[in-house]
N, CA, C and O atoms as CSV, one atom per row, in Angstrom:
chain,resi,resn,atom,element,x,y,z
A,1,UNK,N,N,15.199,25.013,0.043
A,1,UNK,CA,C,15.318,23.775,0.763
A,1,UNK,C,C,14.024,22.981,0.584
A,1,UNK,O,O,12.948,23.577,0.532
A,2,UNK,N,N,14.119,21.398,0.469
A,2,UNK,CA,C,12.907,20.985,0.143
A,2,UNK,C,C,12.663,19.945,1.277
A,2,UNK,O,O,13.396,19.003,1.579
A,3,UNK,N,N,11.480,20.310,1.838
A,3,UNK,CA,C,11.348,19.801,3.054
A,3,UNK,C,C,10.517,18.326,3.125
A,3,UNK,O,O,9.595,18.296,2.311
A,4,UNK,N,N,10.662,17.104,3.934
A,4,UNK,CA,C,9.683,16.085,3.516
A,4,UNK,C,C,9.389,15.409,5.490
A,4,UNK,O,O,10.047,14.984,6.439
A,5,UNK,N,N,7.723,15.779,5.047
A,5,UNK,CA,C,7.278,15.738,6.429
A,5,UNK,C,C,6.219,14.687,6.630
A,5,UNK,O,O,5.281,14.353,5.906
A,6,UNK,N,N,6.774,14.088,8.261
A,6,UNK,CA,C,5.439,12.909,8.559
A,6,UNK,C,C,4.623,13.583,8.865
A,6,UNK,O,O,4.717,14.806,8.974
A,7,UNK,N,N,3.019,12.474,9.196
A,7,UNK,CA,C,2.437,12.987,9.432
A,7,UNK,C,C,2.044,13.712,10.841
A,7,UNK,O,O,1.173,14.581,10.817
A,8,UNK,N,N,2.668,13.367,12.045
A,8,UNK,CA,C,2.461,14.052,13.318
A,8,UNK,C,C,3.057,15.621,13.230
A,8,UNK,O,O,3.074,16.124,14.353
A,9,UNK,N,N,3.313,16.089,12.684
A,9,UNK,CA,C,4.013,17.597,12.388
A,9,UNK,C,C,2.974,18.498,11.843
A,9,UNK,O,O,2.496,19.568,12.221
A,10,UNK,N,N,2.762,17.643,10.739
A,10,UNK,CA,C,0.913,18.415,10.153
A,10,UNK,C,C,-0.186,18.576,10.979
A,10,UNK,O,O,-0.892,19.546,11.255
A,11,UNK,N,N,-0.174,17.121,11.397
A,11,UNK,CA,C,-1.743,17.137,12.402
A,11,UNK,C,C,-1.236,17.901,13.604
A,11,UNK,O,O,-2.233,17.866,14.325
A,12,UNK,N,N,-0.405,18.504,14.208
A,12,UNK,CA,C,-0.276,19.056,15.035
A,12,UNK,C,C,-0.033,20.495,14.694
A,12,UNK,O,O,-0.655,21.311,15.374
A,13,UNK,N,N,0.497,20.794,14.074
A,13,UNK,CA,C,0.073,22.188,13.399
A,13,UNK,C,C,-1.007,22.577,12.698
A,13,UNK,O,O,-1.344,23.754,12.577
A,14,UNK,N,N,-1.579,21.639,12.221
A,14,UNK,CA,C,-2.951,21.876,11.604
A,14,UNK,C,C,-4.350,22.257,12.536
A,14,UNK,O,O,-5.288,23.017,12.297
A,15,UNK,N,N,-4.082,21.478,13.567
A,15,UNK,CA,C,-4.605,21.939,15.257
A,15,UNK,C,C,-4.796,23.327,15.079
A,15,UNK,O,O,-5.787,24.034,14.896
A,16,UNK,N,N,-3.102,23.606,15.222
A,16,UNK,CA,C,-2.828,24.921,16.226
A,16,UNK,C,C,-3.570,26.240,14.966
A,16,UNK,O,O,-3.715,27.390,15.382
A,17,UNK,N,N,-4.063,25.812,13.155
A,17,UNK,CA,C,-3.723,26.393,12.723
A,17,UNK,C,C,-2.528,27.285,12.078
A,17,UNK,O,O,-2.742,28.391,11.580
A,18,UNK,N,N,-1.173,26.646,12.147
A,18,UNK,CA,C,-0.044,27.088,11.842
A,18,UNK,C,C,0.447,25.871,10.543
A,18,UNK,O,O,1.507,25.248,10.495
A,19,UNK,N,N,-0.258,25.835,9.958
A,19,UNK,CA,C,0.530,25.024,8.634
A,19,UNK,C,C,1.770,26.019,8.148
A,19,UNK,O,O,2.996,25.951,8.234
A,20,UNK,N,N,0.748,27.059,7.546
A,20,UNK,CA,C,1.796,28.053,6.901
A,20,UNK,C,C,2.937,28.052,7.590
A,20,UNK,O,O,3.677,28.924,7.135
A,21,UNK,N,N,3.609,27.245,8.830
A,21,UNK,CA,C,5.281,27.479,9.311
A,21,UNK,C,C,6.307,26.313,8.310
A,21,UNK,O,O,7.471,26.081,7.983
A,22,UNK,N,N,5.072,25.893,8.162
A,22,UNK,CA,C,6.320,25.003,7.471
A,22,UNK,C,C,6.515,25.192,6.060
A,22,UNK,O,O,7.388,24.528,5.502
A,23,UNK,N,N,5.648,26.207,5.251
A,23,UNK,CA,C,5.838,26.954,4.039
A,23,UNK,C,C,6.851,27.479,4.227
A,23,UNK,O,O,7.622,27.362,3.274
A,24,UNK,N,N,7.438,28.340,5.522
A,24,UNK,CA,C,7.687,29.547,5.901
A,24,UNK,C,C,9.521,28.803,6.142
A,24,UNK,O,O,10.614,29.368,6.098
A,25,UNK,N,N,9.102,27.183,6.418
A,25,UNK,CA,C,10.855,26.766,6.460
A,25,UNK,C,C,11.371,26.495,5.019
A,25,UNK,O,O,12.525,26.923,5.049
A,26,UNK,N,N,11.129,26.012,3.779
A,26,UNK,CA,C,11.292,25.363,3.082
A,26,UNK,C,C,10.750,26.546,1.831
A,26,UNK,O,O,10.182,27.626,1.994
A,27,UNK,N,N,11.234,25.769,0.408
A,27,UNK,CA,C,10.819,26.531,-1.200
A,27,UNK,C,C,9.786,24.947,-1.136
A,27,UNK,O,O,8.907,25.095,-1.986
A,28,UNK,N,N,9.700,24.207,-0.764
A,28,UNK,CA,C,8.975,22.948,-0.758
A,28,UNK,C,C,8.422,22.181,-0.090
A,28,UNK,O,O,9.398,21.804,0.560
A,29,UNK,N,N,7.355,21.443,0.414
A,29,UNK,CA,C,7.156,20.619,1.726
A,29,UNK,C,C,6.301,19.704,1.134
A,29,UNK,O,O,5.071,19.690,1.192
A,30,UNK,N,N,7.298,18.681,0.365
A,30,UNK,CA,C,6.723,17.258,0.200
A,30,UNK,C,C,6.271,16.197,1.048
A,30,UNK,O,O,6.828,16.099,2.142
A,31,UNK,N,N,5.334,15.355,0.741
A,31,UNK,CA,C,4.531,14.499,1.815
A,31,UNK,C,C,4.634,13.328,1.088
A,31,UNK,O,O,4.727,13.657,-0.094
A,32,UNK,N,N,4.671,11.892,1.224
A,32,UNK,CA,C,4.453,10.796,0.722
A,32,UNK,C,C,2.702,10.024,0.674
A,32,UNK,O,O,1.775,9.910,1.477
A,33,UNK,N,N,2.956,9.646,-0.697
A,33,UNK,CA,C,0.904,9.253,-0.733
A,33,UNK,C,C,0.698,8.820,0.607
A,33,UNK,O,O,-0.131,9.508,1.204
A,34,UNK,N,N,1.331,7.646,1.431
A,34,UNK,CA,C,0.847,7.083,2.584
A,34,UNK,C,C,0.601,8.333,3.696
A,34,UNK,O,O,-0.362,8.210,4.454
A,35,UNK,N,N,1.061,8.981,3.756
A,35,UNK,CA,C,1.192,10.178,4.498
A,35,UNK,C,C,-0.090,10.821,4.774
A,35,UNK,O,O,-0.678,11.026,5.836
A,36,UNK,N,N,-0.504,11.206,3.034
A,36,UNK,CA,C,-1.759,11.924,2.867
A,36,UNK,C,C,-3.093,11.034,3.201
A,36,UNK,O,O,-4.131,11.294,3.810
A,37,UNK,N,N,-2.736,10.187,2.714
A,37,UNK,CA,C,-3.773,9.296,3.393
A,37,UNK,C,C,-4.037,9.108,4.396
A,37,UNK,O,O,-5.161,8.909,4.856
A,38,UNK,N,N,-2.750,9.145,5.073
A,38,UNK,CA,C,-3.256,8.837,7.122
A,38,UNK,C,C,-3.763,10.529,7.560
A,38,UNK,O,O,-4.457,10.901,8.507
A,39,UNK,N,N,-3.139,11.284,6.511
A,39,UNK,CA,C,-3.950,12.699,7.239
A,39,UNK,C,C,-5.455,12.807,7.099
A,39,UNK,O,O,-6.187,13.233,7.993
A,40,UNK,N,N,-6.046,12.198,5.370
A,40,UNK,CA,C,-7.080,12.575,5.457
A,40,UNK,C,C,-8.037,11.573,6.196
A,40,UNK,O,O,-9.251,11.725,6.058
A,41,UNK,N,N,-7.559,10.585,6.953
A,41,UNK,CA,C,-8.578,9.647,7.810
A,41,UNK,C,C,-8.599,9.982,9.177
A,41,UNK,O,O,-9.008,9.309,10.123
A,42,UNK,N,N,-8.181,10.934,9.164
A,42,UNK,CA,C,-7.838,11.536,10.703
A,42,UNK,C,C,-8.960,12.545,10.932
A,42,UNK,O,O,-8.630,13.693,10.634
A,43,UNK,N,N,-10.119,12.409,11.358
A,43,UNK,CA,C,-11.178,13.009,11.437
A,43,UNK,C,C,-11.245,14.787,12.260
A,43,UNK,O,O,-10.522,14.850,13.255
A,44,UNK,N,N,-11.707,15.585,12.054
A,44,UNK,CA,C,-11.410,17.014,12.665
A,44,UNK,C,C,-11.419,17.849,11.930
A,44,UNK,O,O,-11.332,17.710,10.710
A,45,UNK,N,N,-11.571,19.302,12.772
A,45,UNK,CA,C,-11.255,20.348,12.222
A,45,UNK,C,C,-9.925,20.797,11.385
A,45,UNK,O,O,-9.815,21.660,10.514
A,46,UNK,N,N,-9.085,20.035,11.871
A,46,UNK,CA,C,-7.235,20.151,10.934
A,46,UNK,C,C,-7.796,19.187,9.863
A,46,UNK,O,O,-7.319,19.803,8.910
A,47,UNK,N,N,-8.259,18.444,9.447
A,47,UNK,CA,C,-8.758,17.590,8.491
A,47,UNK,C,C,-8.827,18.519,7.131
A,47,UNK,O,O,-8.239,18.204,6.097
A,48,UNK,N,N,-9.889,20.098,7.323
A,48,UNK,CA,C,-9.957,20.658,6.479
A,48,UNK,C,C,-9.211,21.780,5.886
A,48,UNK,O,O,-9.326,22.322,4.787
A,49,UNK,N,N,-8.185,22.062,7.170
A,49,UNK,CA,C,-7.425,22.680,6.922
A,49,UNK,C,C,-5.900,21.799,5.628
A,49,UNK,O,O,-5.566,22.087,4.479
A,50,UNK,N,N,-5.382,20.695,6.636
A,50,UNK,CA,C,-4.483,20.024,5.522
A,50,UNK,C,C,-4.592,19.949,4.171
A,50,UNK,O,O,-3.640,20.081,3.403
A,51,UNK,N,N,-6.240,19.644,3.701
A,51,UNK,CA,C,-6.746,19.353,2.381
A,51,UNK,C,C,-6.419,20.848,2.200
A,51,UNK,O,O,-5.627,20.814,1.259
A,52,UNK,N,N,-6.525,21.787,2.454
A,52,UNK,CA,C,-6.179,23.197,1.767
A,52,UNK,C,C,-4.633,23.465,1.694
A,52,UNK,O,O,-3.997,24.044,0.813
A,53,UNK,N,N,-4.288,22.998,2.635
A,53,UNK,CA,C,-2.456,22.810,2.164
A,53,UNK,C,C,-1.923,21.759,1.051
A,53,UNK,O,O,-0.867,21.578,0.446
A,54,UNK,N,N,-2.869,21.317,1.087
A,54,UNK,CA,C,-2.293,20.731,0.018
A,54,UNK,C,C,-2.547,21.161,-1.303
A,54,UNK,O,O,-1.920,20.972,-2.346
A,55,UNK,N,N,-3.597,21.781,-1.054
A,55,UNK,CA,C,-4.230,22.415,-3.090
A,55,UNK,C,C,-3.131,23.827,-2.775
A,55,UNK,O,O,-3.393,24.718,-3.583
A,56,UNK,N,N,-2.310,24.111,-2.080
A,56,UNK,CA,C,-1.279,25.265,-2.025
A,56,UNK,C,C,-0.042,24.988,-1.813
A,56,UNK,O,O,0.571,25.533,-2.730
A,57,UNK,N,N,0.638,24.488,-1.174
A,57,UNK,CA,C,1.775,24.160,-0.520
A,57,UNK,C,C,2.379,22.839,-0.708
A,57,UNK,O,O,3.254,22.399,-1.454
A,58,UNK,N,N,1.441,22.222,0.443
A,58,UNK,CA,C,1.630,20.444,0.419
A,58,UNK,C,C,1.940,19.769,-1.037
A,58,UNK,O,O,1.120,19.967,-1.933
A,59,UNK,N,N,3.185,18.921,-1.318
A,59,UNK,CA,C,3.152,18.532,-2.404
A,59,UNK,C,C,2.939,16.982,-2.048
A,59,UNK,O,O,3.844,16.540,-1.340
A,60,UNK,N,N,1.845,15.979,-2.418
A,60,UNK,CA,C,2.243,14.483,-2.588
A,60,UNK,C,C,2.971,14.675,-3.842
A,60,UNK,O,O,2.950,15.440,-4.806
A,61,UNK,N,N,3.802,13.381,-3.306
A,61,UNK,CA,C,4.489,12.802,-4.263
A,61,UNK,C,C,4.992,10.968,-3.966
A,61,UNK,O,O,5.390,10.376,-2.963
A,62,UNK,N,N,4.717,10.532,-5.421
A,62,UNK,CA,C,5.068,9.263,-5.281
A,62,UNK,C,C,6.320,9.117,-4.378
A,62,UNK,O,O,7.080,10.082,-4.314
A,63,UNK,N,N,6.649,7.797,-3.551
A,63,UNK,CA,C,8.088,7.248,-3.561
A,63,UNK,C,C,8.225,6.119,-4.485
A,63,UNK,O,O,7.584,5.188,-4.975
A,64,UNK,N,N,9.767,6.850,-4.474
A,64,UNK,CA,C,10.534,5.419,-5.468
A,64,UNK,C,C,10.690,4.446,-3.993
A,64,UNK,O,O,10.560,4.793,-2.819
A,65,UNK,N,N,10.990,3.226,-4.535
A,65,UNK,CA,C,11.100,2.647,-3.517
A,65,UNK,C,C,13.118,2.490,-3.471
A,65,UNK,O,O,13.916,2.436,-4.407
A,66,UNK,N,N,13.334,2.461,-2.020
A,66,UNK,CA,C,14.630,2.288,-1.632
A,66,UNK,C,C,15.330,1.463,-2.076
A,66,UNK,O,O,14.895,0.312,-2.093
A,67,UNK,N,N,16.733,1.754,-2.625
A,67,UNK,CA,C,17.774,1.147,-3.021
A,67,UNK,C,C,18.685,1.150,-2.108
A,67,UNK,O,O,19.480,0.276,-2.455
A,68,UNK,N,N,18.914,1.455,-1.484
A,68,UNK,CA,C,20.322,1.224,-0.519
A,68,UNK,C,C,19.797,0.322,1.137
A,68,UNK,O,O,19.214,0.698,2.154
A,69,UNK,N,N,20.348,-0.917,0.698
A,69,UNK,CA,C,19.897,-1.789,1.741
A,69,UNK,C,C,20.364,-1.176,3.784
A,69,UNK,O,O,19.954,-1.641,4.848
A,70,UNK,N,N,21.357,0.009,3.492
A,70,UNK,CA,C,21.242,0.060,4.750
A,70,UNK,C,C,19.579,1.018,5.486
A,70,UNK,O,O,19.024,0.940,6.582
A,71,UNK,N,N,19.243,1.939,4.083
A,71,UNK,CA,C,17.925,2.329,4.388
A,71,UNK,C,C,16.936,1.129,4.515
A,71,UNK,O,O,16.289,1.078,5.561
A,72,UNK,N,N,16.747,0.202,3.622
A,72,UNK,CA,C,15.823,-0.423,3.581
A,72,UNK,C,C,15.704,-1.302,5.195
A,72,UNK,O,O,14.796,-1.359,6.025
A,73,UNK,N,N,16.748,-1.764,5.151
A,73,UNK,CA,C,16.951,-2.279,6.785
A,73,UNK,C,C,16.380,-1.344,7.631
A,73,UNK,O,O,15.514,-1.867,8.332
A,74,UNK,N,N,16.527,-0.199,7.827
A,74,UNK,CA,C,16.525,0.700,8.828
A,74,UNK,C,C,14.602,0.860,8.842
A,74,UNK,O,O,14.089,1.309,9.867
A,75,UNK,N,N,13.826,0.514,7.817
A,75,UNK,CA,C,13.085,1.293,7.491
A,75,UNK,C,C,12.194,0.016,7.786
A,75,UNK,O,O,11.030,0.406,7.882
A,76,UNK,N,N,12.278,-1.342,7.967
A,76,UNK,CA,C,11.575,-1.977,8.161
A,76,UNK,C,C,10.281,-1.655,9.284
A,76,UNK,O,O,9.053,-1.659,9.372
A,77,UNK,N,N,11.630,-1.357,10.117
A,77,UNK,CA,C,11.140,-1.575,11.677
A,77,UNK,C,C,9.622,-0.419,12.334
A,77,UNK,O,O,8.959,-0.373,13.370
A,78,UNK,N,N,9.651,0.275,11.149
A,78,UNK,CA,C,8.756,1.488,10.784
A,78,UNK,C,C,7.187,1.523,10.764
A,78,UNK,O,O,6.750,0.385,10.932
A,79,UNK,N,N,6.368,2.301,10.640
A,79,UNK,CA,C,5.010,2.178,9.949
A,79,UNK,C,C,5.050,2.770,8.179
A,79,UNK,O,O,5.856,3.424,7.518
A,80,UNK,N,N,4.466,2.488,8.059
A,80,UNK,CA,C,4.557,2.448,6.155
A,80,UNK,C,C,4.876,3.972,5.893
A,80,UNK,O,O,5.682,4.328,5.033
A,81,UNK,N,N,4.131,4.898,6.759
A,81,UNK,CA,C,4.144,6.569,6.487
A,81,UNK,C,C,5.707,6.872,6.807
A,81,UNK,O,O,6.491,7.532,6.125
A,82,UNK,N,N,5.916,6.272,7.911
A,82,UNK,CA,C,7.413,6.868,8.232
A,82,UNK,C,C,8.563,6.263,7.352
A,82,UNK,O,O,9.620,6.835,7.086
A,83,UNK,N,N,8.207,5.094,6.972
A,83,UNK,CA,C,9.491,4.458,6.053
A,83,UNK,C,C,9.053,5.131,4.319
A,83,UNK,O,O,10.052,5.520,3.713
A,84,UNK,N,N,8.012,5.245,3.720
A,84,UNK,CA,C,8.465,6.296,2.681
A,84,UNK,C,C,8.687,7.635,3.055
A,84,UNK,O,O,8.794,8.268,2.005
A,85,UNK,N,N,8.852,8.644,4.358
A,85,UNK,CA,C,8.947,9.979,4.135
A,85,UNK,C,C,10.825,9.632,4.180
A,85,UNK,O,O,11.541,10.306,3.439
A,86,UNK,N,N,11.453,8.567,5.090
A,86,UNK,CA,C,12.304,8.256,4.485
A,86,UNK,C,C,13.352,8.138,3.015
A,86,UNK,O,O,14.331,8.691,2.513
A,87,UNK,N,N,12.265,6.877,2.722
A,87,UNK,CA,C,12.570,6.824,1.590
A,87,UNK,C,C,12.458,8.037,0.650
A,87,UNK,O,O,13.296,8.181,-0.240
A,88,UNK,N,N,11.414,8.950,0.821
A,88,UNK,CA,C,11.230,10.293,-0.109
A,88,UNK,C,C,13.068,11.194,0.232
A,88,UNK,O,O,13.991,11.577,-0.487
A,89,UNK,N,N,12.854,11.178,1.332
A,89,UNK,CA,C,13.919,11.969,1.652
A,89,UNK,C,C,15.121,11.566,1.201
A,89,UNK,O,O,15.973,12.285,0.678
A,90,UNK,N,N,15.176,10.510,1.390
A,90,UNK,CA,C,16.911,10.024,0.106
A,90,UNK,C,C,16.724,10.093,-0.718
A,90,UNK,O,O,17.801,10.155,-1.311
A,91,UNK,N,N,15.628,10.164,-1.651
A,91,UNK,CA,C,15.358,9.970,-3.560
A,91,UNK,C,C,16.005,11.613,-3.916
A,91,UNK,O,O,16.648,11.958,-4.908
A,92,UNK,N,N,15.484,12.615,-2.478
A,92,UNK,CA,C,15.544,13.974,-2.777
A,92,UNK,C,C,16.572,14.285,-2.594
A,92,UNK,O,O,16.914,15.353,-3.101
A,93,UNK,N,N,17.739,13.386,-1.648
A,93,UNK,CA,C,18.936,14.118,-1.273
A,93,UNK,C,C,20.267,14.511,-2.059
A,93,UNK,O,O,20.645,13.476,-2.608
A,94,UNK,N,N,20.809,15.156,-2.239
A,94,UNK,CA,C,22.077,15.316,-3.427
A,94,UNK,C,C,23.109,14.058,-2.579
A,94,UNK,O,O,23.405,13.776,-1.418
A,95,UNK,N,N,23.442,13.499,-4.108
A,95,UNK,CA,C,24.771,12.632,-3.157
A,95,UNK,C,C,25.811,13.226,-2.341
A,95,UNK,O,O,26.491,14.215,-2.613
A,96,UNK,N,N,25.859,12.301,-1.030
A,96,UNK,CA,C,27.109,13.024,-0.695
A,96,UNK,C,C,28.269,12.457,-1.638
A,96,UNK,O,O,28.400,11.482,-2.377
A,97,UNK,N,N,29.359,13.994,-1.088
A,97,UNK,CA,C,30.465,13.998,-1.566
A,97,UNK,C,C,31.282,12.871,-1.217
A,97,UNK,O,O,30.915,12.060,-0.367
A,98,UNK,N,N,32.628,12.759,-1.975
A,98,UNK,CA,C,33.691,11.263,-1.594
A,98,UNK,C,C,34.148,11.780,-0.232
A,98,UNK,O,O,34.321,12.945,0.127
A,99,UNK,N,N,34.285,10.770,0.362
A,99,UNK,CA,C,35.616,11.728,1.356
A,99,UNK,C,C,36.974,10.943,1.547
A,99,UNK,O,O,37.304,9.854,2.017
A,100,UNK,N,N,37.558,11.949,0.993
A,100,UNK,CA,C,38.904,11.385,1.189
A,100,UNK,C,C,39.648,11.075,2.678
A,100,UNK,O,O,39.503,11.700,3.729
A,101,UNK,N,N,40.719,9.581,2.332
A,101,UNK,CA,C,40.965,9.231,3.385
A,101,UNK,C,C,42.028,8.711,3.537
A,101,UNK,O,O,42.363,8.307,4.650
């Protein structure tokens, strides 16, 4: 499962010292550049921990930017970190199936 996480999930596990749980959900735990960036300006002891999840675990990765205007709508209303982990998360998702009707 490939997991794609904001940033309040990190910095709060990064606190507690428990990154490794979210290794522990996922084969993956992608982050969006904006993401990494708001982690590493976030001053603290989890500061140095994240930067080590990421040379292990943590994957940045670019976003494409959104094609489907009902995301893009949805995503306005957002801060920049939360509308690409969005957007990451649909680039990653398998299409859904038709459904018949």
């Amino acid at each position: 499962m490939i997991l794609v996480c904001n940033a309040g999930p990190i910095i709060a596990l990064a606190k507690i010292d428990c990154l490794t749980l979210l290794q522990q959900l996922g084969t993956s735990v992608s982050i969006p550049e904006t993401v990494y960036h708001e982690l590493l300006a976030k001053p603290g002891a989890e500061t140095t921990r994240i930067v080590h999840a990421t040379r292990s675990f943590l994957i940045v990765v670019p976003v494409p930017n959104p094609t489907d205007y009902a995301d893009a709508t949805a995503i306005r209303q957002l801060d920049p970190g939360e509308s690409e982990v969005i957007a990451l998360a649909s680039s990653t998702l398998p299409p859904a199936p038709p459904i018949a009707v």
